[in-house]
N, C-alpha and C positions, 0 to 999 in steps of 0.2 A: 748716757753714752760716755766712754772714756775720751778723757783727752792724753792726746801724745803730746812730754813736754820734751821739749828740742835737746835740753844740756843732759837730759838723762839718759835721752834712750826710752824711757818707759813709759808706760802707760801712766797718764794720773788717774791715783786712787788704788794703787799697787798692785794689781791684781791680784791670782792668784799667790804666786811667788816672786815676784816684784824682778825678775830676773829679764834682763833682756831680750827681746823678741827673735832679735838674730845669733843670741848666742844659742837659743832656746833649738833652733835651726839646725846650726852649725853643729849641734850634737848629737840631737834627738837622731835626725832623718838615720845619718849615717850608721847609730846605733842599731836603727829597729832593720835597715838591710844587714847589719852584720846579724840581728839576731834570727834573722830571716835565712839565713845561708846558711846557719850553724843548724837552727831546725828541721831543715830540708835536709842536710845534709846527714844527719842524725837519722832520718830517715831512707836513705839511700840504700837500695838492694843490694846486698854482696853475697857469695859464698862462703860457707866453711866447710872445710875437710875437720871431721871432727871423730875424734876417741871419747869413746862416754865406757863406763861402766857399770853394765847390766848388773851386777851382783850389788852393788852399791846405789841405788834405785834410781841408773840411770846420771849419776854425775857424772859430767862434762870433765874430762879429765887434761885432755888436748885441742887445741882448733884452731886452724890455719888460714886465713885469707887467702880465697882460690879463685879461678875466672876458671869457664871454660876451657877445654883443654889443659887442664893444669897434669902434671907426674905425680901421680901416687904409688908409694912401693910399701909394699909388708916383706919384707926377707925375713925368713926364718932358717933354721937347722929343722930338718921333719924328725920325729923323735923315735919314726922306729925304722930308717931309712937312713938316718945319721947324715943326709945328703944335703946343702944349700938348697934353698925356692926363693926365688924371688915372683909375688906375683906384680905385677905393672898395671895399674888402673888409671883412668883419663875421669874428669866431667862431661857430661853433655851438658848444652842448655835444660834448665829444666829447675834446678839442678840435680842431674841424674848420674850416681856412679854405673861406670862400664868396664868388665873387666877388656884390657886392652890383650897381654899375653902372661903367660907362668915360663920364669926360665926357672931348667932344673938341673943339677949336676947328673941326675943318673935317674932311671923308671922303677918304681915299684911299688909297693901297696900304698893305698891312700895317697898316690898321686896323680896328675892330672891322664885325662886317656890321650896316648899319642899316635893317633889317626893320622896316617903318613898324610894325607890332605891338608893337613893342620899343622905339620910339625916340621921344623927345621934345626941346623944344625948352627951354632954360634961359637968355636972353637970348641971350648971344653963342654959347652952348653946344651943342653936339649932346651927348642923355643917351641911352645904351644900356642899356636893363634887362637885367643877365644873371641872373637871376632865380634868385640865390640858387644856383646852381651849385657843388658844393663842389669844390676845388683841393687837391691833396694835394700843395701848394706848388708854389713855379716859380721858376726861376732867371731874371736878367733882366743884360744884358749891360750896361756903362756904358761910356760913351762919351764924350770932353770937348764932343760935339753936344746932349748929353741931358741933363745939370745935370739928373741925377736925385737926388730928395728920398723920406725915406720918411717918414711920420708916423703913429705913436700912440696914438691917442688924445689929438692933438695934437703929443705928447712927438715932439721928431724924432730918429732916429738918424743921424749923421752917414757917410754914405754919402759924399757929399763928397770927405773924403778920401780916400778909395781914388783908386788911379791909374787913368786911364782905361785899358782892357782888361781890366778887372778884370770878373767876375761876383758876380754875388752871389746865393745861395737866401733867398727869401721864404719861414716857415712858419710854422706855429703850433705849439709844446711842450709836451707833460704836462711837468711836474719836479714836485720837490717845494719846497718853501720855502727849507730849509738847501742846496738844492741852488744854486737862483738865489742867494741871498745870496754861496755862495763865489763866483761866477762874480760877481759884482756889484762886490764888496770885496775878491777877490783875483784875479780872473779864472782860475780856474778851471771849465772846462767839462764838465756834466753827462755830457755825451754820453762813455762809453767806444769805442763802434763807432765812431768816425769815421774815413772811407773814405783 
């Protein structure tokens, strides 16, 4: 058995690393909780509101840190209507996209049906209630006619750049924290399956 000598501190016969028992303490513990907090935390459930591109097998192109209830908007120009759409979609828990409404400058082909039940008026605006409807996402075609934007919770993602004849899938993502971070600060994407 070891003996502890008084002037050192340590164990006689040096132990392993000859290091003091309470500085050993004074380090360790509080390391292995920060390490403890940072892997938990690593693993903590979040949302994304996420742009991928189907044509491109599925790269993640945009993605947003989102909770429940969060604003999502697609505004486009329709290209053979030449008219504003904005449509308005919300999360549910789950996380599930829900179309919330489509505002539209003016009615005509390829756009929403406006069922007096469902529809009101917003100044210059025609508003369509799609009444919470949930979308297990939707791809949306860009066009250099559509100067399509997508936004947020404000935050836009720059759709923009993509070339026109580009598509792009609209959804919403389980990941975890550590997961969005790599994709964030290194662009590395969650998704293994992608098609």
């Amino acid at each position: 058995m070891a003996k502890r000598t008084v002037a050192s501190g340590r164990f006689a016969g040096g132990g392993l690393s000859g290091e003091p028992v309470a500085k050993t303490l004074k380090w360790g513990l509080p390391s292995a909780v920060v390490l403890a907090l940072f892997a938990g935390l690593c693993f903590w459930p979040v949302n994304a509101a996420t742009v991928r591109l189907p044509r491109e097998n599925n790269r993640l192109f945009g993605a947003v840190r989102t909770a429940a209830g969060a604003d999502i908007r697609l505004r486009y120009r329709h290209s053979v209507e030449k008219t504003m759409v904005e449509g308005r979609f919300t999360i549910a828990p789950g996380p599930v996209l829900q179309a919330v409404e489509t505002w539209m400058a003016s009615v005509g082909t390829g756009l929403p049906n406006t069922q007096s039940a469902r529809t009101r008026r917003e100044g210059e605006w025609i508003v369509v209630d799609e009444g919470l409807q949930p979308i297990p996402g939707f791809d949306f075609f860009l066009s250099a006619i559509n100067k399509t934007q997508v936004t947020v919770d404000g935050a836009a993602v720059p759709v923009a750049a993509l070339a026109p004849g580009s598509v792009i899938h609209l959804d919403v993502e389980y990941v975890h924290l550590g997961q969005w971070v790599f994709w964030k600060y290194f662009n590395i994407d969650w998704r293994k399956d992608r098609k």
